[in-house]
N, C-alpha and C positions, 0 to 999 in steps of 0.2 A: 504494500500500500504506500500511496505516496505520502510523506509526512507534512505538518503545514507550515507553511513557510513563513518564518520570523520577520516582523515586520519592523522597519527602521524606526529607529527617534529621528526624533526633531534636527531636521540639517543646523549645525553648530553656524553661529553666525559670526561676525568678525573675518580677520585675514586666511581663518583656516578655509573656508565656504568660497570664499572671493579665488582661490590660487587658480591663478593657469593653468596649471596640468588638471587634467581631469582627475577626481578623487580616487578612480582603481589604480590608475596608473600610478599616481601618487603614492599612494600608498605600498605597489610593490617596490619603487624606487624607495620609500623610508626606508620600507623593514627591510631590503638587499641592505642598504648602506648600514643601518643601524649593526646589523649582524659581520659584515664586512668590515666595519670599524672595529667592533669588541675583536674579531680576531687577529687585527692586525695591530690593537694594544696589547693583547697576550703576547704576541710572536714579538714584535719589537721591545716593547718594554724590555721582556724577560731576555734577548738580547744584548741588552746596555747596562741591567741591574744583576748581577750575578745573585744576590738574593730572592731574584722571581725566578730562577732557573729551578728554583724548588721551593716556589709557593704561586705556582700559575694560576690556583685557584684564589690567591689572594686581588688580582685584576678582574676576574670572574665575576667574584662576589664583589665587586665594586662594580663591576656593570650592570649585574641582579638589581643591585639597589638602585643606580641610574637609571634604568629601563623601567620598574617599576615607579620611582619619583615621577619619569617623566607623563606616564599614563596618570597619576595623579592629580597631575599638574594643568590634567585639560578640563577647561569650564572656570577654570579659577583666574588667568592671565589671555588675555589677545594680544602679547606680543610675543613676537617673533624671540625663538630661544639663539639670539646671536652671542651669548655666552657658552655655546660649544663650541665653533671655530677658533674662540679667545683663548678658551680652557685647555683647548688642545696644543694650540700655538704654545702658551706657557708651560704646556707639560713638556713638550720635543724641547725646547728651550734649558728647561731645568735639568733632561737628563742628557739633553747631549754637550752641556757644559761642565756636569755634572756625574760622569758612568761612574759603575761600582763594579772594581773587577778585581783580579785574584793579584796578590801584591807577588810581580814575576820573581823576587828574590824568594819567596818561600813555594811549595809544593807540597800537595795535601788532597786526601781522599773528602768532600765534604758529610759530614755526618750533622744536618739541619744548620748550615748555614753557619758552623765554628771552624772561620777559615781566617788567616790574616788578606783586608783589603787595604785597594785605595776608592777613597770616595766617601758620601756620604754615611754614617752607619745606620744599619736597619732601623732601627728607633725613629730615623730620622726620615729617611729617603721612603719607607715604605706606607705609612699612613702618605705624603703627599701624592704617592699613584693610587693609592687608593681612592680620598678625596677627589683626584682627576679623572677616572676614570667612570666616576660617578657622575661628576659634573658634565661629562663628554657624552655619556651615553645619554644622558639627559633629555640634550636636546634632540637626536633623532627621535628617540621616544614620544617624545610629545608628540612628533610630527607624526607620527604613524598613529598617536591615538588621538588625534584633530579627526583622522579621517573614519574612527570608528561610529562617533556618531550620524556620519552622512551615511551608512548603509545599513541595510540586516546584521545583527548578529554575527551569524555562522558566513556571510558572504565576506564583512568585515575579514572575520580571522582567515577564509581561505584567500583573500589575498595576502594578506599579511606572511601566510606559510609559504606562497608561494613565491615572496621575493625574501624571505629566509633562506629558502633554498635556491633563488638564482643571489645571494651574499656569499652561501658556503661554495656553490659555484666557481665563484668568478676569483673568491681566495684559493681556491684548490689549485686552480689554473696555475693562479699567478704563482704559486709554490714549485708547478711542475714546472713551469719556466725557469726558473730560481732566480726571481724579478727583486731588483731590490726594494728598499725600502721608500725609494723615492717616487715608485712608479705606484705604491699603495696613497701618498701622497698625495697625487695627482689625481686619482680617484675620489677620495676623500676631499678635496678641493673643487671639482666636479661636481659631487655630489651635493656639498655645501651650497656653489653656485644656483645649480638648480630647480634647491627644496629651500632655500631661505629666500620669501618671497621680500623685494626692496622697497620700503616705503618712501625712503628718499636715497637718491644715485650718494650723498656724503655718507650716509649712513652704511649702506652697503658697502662700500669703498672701505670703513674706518673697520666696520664688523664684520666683514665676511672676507673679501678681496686681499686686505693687507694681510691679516693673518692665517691665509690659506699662504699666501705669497713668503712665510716666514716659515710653515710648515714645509714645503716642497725645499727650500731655498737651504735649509739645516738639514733636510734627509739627503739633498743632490752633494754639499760639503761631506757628507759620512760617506756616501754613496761611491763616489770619485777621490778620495782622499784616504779612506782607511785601509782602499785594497784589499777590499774583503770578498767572500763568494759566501752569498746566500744561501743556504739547503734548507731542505722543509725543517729540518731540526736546529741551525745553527745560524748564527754570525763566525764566517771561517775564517781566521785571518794567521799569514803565513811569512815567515822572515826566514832567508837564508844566512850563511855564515859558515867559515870555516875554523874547528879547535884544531890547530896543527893545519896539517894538508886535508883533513878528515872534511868534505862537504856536512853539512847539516842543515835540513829543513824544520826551524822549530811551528808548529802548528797551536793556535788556539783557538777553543770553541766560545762565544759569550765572554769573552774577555778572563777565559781558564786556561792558564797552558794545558794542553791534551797529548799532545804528539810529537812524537820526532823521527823522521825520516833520516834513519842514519846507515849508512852500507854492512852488512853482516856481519864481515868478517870485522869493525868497529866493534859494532854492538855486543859479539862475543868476548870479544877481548877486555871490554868495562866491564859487563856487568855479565855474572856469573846465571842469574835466571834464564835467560834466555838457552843454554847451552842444557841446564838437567831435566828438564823434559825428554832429550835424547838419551838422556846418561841413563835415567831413571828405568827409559822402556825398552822390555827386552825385546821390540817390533823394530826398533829402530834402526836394525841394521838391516832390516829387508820396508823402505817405505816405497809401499807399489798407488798407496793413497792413502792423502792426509785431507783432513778436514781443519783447518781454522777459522774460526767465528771470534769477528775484532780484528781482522784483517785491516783497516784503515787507511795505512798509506803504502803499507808493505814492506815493514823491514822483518815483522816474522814470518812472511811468505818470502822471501830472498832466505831468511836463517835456513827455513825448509829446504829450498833447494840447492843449498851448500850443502847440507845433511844427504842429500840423494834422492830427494823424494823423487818420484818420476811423475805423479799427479796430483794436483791442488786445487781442492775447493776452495774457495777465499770468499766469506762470507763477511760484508759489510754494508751497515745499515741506510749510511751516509752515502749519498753520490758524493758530492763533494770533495769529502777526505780519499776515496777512492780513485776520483779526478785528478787529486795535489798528488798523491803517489804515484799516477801512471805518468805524469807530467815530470815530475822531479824528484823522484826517489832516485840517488846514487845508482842503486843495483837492478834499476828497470825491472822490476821480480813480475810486473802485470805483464812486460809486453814476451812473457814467456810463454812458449806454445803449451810448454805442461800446468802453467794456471788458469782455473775455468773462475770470472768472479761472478757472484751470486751478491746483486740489491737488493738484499731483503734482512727481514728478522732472526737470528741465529735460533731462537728456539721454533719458531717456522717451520724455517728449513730442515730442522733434524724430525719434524712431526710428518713432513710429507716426505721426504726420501728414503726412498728405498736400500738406497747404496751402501755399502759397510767400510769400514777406517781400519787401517792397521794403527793412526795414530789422530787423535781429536784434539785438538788445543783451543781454549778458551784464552785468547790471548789480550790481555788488559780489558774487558769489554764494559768499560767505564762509564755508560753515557754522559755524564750532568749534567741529565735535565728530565723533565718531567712529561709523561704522555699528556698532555693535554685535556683537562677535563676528567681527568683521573684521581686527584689528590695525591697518595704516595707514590703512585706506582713509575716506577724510570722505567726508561726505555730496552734495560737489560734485568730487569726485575724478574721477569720469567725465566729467566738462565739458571738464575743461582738457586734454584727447586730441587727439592729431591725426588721430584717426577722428571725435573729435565737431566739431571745425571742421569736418571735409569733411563730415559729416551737416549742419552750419549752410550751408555751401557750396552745398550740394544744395538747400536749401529758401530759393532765393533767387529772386525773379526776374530776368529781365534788367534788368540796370542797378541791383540788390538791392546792399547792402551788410551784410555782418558786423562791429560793434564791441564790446569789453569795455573795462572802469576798475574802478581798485583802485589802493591802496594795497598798491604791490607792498613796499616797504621794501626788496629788491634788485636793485642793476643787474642782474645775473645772471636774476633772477627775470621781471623784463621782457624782456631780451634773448631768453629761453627762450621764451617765450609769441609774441612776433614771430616768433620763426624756426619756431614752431609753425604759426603759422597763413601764413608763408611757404609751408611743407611743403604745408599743408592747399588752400590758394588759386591757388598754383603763381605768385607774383611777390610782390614784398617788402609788407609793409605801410604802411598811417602809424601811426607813433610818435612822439604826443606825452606830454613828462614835463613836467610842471607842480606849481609847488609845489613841497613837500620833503616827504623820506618816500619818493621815488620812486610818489608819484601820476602816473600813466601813463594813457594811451589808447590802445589798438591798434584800428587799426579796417581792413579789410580788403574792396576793392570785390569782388564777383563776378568782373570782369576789372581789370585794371590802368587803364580808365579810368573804370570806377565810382566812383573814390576822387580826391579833390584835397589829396595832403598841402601842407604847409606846407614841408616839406623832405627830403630822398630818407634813408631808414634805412640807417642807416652797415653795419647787417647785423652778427649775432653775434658774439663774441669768441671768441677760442682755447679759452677755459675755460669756456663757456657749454654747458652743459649738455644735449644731444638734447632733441628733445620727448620728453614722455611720452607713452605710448601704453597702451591696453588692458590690456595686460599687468602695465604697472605704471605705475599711474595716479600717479605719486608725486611731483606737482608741485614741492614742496618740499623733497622732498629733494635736493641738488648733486650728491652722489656716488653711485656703487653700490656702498652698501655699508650696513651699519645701525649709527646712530649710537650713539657710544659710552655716553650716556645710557642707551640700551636693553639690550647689553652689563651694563652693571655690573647695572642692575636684576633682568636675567632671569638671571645667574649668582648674585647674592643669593637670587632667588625659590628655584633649584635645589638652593641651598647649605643655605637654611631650609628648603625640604621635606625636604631625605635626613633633617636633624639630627631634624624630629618625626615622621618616620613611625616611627625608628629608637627614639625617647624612648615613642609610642603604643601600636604595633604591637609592639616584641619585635624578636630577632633578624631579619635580611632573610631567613634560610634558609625563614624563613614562605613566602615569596611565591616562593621559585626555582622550588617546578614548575609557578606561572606567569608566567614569560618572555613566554609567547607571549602573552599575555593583557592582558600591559602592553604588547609593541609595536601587538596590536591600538590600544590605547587612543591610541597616539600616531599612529598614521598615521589610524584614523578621523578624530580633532582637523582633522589638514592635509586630509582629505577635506572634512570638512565645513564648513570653513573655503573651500575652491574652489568651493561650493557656492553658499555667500551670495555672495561675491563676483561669480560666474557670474551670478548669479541679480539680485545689482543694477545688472549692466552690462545683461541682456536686457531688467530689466522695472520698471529706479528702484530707486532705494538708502533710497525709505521703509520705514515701521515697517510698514507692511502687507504690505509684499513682504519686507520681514525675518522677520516672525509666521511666514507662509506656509510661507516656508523650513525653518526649522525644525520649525513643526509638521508640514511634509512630510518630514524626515528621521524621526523620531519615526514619524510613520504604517509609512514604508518598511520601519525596524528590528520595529516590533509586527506587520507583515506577514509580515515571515523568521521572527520567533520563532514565528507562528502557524503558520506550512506547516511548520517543523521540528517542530512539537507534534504534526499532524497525522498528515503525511507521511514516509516514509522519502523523506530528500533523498540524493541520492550523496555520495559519501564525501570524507572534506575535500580529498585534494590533486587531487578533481576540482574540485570548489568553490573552490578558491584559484585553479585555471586561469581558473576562470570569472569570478572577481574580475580577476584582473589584465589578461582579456580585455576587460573594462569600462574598468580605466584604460585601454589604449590606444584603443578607443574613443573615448574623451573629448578625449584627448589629441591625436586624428585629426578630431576635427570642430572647424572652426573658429567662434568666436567671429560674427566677419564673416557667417559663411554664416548660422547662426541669427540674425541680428541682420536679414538678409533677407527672412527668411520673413514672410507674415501672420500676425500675433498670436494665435490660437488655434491656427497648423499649429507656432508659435516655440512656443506653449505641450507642445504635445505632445511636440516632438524631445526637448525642454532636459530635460522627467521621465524622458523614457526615458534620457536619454544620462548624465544626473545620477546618479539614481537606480539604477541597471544596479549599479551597483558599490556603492552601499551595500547593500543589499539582500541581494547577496553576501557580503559580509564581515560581515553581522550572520548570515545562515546559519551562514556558518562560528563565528563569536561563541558564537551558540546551541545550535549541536551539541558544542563543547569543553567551555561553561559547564554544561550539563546532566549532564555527566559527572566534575565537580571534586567533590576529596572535603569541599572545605570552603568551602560556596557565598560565605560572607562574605567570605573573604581573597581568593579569587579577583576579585570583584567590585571589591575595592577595591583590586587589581592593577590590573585595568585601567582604573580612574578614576584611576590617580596617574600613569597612562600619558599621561593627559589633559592632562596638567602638563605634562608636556614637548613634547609634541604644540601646544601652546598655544607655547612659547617657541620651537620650530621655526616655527610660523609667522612671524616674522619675516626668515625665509628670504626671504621673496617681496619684499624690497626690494631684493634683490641680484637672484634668479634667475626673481623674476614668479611671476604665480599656475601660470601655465601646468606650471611646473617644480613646484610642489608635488605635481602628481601623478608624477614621474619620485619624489621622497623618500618620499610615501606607497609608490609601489610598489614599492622597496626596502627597505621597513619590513616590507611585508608579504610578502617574501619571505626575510626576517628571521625573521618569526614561524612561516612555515611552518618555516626550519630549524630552529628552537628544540621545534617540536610534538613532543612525547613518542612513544616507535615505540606507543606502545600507543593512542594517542590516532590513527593516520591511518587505521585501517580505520572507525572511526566514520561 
C-alpha cells in the first residue's frame, strides 16, 4: 500500500526562501559540502596536529555538535552564517603557523599522545579545533536546515542523504587522486561562494571572498612548499642525506619520523634486528617465499633479497611510502622481478590468500594514526590479534616460520606480543631484545623446531597483559579500562556541548518531545561505529573499505526513508522488534565464521547481517521524523545524540566492539520507552 505523504510547513521566510538556487538543489549542494568539509577537517587537521592523529574523533564530535547547533539555529537568526568562512580562515591560520609535531631529536612509539613535541600542547591547541570545528560546521548546517522547512519531511532528508553521499563522493575521489590540500580549499571556497547568499557586494567581499582567499592562499604555501605527497592516510614528507657515503631517505608521516630508506647491507650492519629473523628461522636457508606486511619503502624487502629469497610479497598499506621506495630507495628492492607488491591491508591479505610462507615478517607495521570514525582502532590494530598470528600460522609451510620487530619501548608490551603469539603457535617463542628502547624480535617457528632461539623465553609476567584479540584489538592499551586522558577530554566535550546548545538553541524544553530522537542518535553512532570496525576486520582497515562503509550506511538509511515515503511500513513497536531482532543477529554470528567464508559469499553475509539493523532503525527514524511538529529541532535532537553516541564509543576499550551492540540495544529500547502514546500507532 502506498503510504501518505508528509506534508511541508510553512516555507521559512527571510534570505533562506529568497536564494537562487532552487531549495532541492540547495540543499544537496549544503549537505555534499557540509559532509565534504567535516572530512577534510579530520584529514587535515589530524595532518598538522600530531595529537589528532589519535583522537580523530575528537574533530568529529566537534562537528556532531556544529551540525546539530546549526539545525538549531534555524527560525531563531535570518542572517547569513558568514562566521564559517571566518572560523575557518582562523582555524588554517592558527595551525599552519602553528603545527604540533614529533620533536625530530627524540623517537618514540606513541602510547595516547606521551610523546616529546614542538608546538602548541594538547591542553592548548586541542579545545581550539575543537571550538573550530564547531563553529565551521555550523554554518553549513544551518544552511541545509533553512531548507528543511520548504519541503516534506522525508523529501527534506532524502535530499539531504543524497548530497551526503555525493560529499563522501567527491572526498573519496579526491583521496584516490592524492589531491592536496589546496585543491579541498578551492572547493570549500566554491562552495562558500555559492551557498552564502550576498546582501551587499562589501559585505561578501569582507565575509566570504577574502577569507576563502586566505584559506586557499595558506593550503597552496603548505601545498608547494612543504614537499609533501598526500595519501588517503598521511601528510608524507621526505629529506634525503648522506651518514658517511651511506645514501638515506628519512620519511615522515603527520609530522612523525616513520621511515628510513637505507640500503641493506647498511641497515644490517647498525642494527642487529633486522639480521635475526634469518638467524632465528630454520626456513631461512631455503627462502622459495617470503611474505612481508610493513613493507613501506623497502629496505626489508632489499634485506630479503640479500638473504636469497627468490619470491616476495610486499605488502603495504600506503601508496605513497611505496611510491618514495620505488622512486629512491638505494637498493631498488620494488623494481625486482622476484617482488610482487600488494596495496592493501596486511591482515586482509593473509584472510584471503591462499599461498603458504617459508618465512612471514611483520616488519615495523606502525601506523600512527587512527581508522577514521573508529575511536581506538589504528590502522595495524588487527595485526597484533591472536587470530591474526594463527591466520600467519596457517599460511606457513612446513618448517615456515613467523617473525615481527619494533621498537616496543615496553617490557610489558613485548612480553604481551610473545605470549601472543605463544597462544597463536601453541609453544613459547624466540625473544630477542636488542639495543635500548626495548627493540625486540619475536619470531615464532611453525613447530617448536622451526625456530633456533639463542635462549628459552622466560614467559610473561604477573602483570603482563592477555593478548588482544578481535574484539578488542587494543594493543597498547595495559588495562581495561579507558584512559584517563580520554575521561577528562570526553567529559569537557559533554560539558561544552550542554553549555552551547543551551547558549544557541533556547531552553532544553525545545527538544523534550524529542527524547526518542536523541537516543536514536546515540545508539545509531555505536551502531555505526561496529560497522566500520566489522567491516575493517572482514575486508582491511583502508580508506577504501572505510569510503564503502559509510557510503553503504548512507545508501541503507536513503533506502528506509525511501520505502517509508513509499510504503505503509508497520507500525513502530513492530519495527523496533525488528530492529532489535537485527542486533541479536549480529551479535549471534561470529566474526571467525564470516572471516571463513569466500570473499564474495563474506561479502554478502556481512551486508545482510550489518545492514538488517540499520535499515530498521532508520524506518523507525523516518516514520517518527515525518510526523514532528518542528522538522528542525527534531533533526538536531538527534545529531546532538551523535555526541554522545561518539563518546560512548569509547566503551569498546573496556567491553569490545562486540558489547556495543548489547548498549546500542538498550539505547534503543530506551527510545522506544521514551516514544510519545501518540506516536506508536504510526
Amino acid at each position: 500500500m502506498i503510504a501518505e505523504v508528509d506534508t511541508p510547513s510553512r516555507p521559512e521566510s527571510g534570505p533562506a526562501g529568497e536564494h537562487w538556487i532552487p531549495v532541492r538543489a540547495r540543499l544537496v549542494v549544503a549537505s555534499a559540502f557540509m559532509l565534504f568539509l567535516e572530512l577534510a577537517l579530520i584529514r587535515w587537521t589530524g595532518s598538522n596536529i600530531v595529537h589528532l592523529s589519535y583522537f580523530t574523533n575528537f574533530v568529529l564530535l566537534g562537528s556532531f555538535l556544529g551540525i546539530g547547533l546549526g539545525f538549531l539555529r534555524v527560525g531563531r537568526t535570518t542572517r547569513q552564517p558568514y562566521y564559517s568562512p571566518i572560523v575557518l580562515a582562523a582555524l588554517v591560520l592558527i595551525v599552519f603557523y602553528f603545527p604540533v609535531t614529533v620533536d625530530r631529536q627524540t623517537e618514540g612509539v606513541l602510547y595516547f599522545t606521551s610523546l616529546s613535541t614542538t608546538g602548541p600542547p594538547a591542553w592548548a591547541i586541542l579545545p581550539v579545533v575543537f571550538a573550530a570545528a564547531a563553529l565551521v560546521l555550523m554554518g553549513p548546517a544551518e544552511l541545509v536546515g533553512r531548507c528543511f522547512p520548504e519541503l516534506p519531511r522525508l523529501e527534506a532528508y532524502r535530499y539531504d542523504l543524497i548530497g551526503s553521499l555525493t560529499g563522501i563522493g567527491m572526498f573519496s575521489l579526491l583521496s584516490l587522486a592524492s589531491a592536496p590540500p589546496v585543491a579541498w580549499g578551492l572547493i570549500a571556497a566554491c562552495a562558500y561562494g555559492v551557498l552564502l547568499q550576498p546582501r551587499s557586494l562589501g559585505r561578501y567581499l569582507g565575509f566570504v571572498t577574502f577569507p576563502s582567499l586566505v584559506v586557499i592562499a595558506a593550503l597552496a604555501v603548505e601545498t608547494f612548499t612543504a614537499g609533501a605527497l598526500w595519501s588517503p592516510y598521511y601528510k608524507v614528507t621526505s629529506q634525503q642525506h648522506f651518514l658517511g657515503d651511506v645514501p638515506i631517505l628519512d620519511i615522515a608521516v603527520n609530522g612523525i619520523p616513520h621511515q628510513q630508506a637505507i640500503p641493506a647491507a647498511a641497515r644490517l650492519q647498525w642494527e642487529r634486528q633486522y639480521a635475526l629473523p634469518y638467524e632465528r628461522a630454520v626456513a631461512a636457508g631455503n627462502l622459495d617465499d617470503v611474505l612481508i606486511v610493513g613493507a613501506g619503502s623497502g629496505t626489508d624487502v632489499a634485506i630479503a633479497l640479500s638473504k636469497g629469497a627468490k619470491r616476495v610479497d610486499a605488502v603495504e598499506i600506503d601508496p605513497k611510502l611505496r611510491e618514495l621506495g620505488g622512486r629512491y630507495h638505494p637498493d631498488r628492492p620494488y623494481d625486482d622481478p622476484r617482488v610482487t607488491t600488494h596495496i592493501t591491508d596486511g591482515r586482509a591479505f593473509l584472510e584471503r590468500i591462499g599461498k603458504k610462507y617459508d618465512l612471514i615478517l611483520f616488519a615495523l607495521p606502525d601506523s600512527l594514526t587512527l581508522v577514521s570514525g573508529a575511536s581506538s582502532l589504528r590502522l595495524e590494530s588487527y595485526l597484533f590479534t591472536q587470530e591474526a598470528m594463527r591466520a600467519a600460522h596457517d599460511h606457513l609451510k612446513p618448517g615456515g616460520a613467523f617473525s615481527m620487530y619494533n621498537y616496543y619501548r615496553e617490557q610489558w608490551l613485548v612480553d604481551r606480543l610473545a605470549s601472543t603469539a605463544q597462544a597463536a603457535f601453541g609453544h613459547k617463542p624466540c625473544v630477542d631484545e636488542v639495543g635500548s628502547g626495548q627493540q625486540a624480535v619475536i619470531t615464532a617457528g611453525v613447530t617448536a623446531d622451526a625456530q633456533r632461539c639463542a635462549a628459552e623465553w622466560a614467559g610473561a609476567k604477573a602483570d603482563t597483559p592477555p593478548p588482544a584479540v578481535d574484539d578488542r584489538p587494543f594493543l597498547y592499551l595495559h588495562g581495561r579500562d579507558i584512559p584517563s586522558i580520554y575521561l577528562i577530554a570526553l567529559g569537557l566535550i559533554l560539558l561544552v556541548s550542554i553549555v552551547a546548545v543551551r547558549a544557541v538553541a533556547g531552553p532544553f524544553r525545545r527538544m523534550r518531545p524529542y527524547a526518542d530522537l536523541f537516543l536514536l542518535g546515540v545508539s545509531f553512532l555505536l551502531l555505526e561505529t561496529k560497522n566500520v570496525t566489522g567491516f575493517a576486520l572482514l575486508f582491511g582497515t583502508t580508506w577504501v573499505v572505510n569510503a564503502i562503509v559509510f557510503a553503504g550506511v548512507l545508501v541503507a538509511v536513503l533506502a528506509a526513508v525511501e520505502v517509508t515515503r513509499r510504503f505503509r511500513m508497520p507500525p513502530l513497536p513492530v519495527m523496533y522488534a525488528i530492529l532489535l531482532g537485527g542486533l541479536v543477529l549480529a551479535a549471534l554470528v561470529p566474526n571467525s565464521w564470516l572471516l571463513g567464508l569466500p570473499v564474495p559469499l563474506r561479502v554478502v553475509c556481512a551486508v545482510v547481517v550489518a545492514f538488517l539493523p540499520i535499515f530498521a532503525a532508520n524506518v523507525v527514524f523516518a516514520k517518527r521524523f515525518a510526523e514532528t511538529a518542528d522538522a528542525t529541532v527534531a533533526f538536531g535532537a538527534n545529531l546532538l545524540g551523535a555526541i554522545l553516541g561518539g563518546c560512548l564509543e569509547y566503551l569498546s576499550l573496556v567491553i569490545g566492539y562486540e558489547g556495543l551492540l548489547v548498549v546500542a540495544g538498550l539505547l534503543y529500547l530506551g527510545a522506544f520507552a521514551l516514544l510519545p502514546r501518540t506516536a506508536r500507532a504510526l
